[in-house]
C-alpha positions in Angstrom: -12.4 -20.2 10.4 -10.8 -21.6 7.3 -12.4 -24.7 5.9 -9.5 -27.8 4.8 -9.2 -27.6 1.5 -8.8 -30.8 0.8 -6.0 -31.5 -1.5 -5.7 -27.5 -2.6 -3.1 -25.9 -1.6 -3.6 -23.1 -3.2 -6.7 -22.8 -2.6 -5.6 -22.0 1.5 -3.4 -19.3 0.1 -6.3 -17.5 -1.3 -8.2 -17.7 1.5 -5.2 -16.8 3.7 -4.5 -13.7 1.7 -8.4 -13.1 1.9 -8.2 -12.8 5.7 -4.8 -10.9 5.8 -5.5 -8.1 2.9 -7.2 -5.5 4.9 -4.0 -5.7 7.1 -1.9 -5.4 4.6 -3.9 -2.3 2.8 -3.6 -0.9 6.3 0.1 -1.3 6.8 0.8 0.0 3.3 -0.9 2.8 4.1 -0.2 4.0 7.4 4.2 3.8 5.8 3.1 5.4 3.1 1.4 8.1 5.2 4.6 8.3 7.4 6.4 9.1 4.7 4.5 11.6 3.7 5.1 13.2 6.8 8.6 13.1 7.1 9.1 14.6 3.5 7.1 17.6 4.9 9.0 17.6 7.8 12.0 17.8 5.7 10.7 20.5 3.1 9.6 22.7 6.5 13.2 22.7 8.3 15.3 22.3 5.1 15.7 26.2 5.1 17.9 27.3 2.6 19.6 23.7 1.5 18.2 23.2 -1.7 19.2 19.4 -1.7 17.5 18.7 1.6 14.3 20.2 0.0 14.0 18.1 -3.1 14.9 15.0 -1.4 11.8 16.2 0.8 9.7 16.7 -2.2 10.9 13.0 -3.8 10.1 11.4 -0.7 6.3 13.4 -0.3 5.3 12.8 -3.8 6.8 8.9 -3.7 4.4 8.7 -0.6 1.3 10.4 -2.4 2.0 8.0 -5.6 2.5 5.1 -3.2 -1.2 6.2 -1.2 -2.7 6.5 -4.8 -1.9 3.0 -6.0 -3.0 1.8 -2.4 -6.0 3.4 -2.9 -6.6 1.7 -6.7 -5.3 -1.8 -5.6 -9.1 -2.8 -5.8 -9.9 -1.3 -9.3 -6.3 -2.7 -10.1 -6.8 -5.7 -8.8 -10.2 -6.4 -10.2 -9.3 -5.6 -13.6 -6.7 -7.7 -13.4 -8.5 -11.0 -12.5 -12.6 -10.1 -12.2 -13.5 -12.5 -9.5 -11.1 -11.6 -7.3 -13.5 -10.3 -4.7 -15.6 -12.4 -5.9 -17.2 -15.5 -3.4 
């Protein structure tokens, strides 16, 4: 339950985004490992259309660097300002 803040708004919109960042990880994730998926899917039944394959391999390896930066967000994140996970 999130506590009145008393005057602070902003200090709702941290705890807000708090409660809501697993589900946004999760999100980020799961489109980024959809995409993944269809650029395989588009590499596998390009055949011999060399266009159709590299936009396959763009979209695969956008998807991988997206996953990679999801995956860092905390590191990122907590470099960036220390106590963000912080209570």
């Amino acid at each position: 339950m999130i506590k009145p803040t008393s005057g602070k708004p902003f200090l709702a919109f941290e705890e807000y985004f708090r409660i809501s960042w697993p589900w946004i990880i999760g999100c980020a994730a799961g489109i980024a490992v959809f995409w993944a998926l269809f650029g395989g899917i588009e590499i596998m039944i390009s055949g011999s259309d060399s266009g159709l394959r590299d936009k396959g391999k763009d979209r695969f390896i956008n998807a991988l660097t997206g996953l990679l930066v999801i995956g860092l967000s905390g590191m990122i994140l907590e470099t960036l300002n220390p106590v963000f996970f912080g209570q």
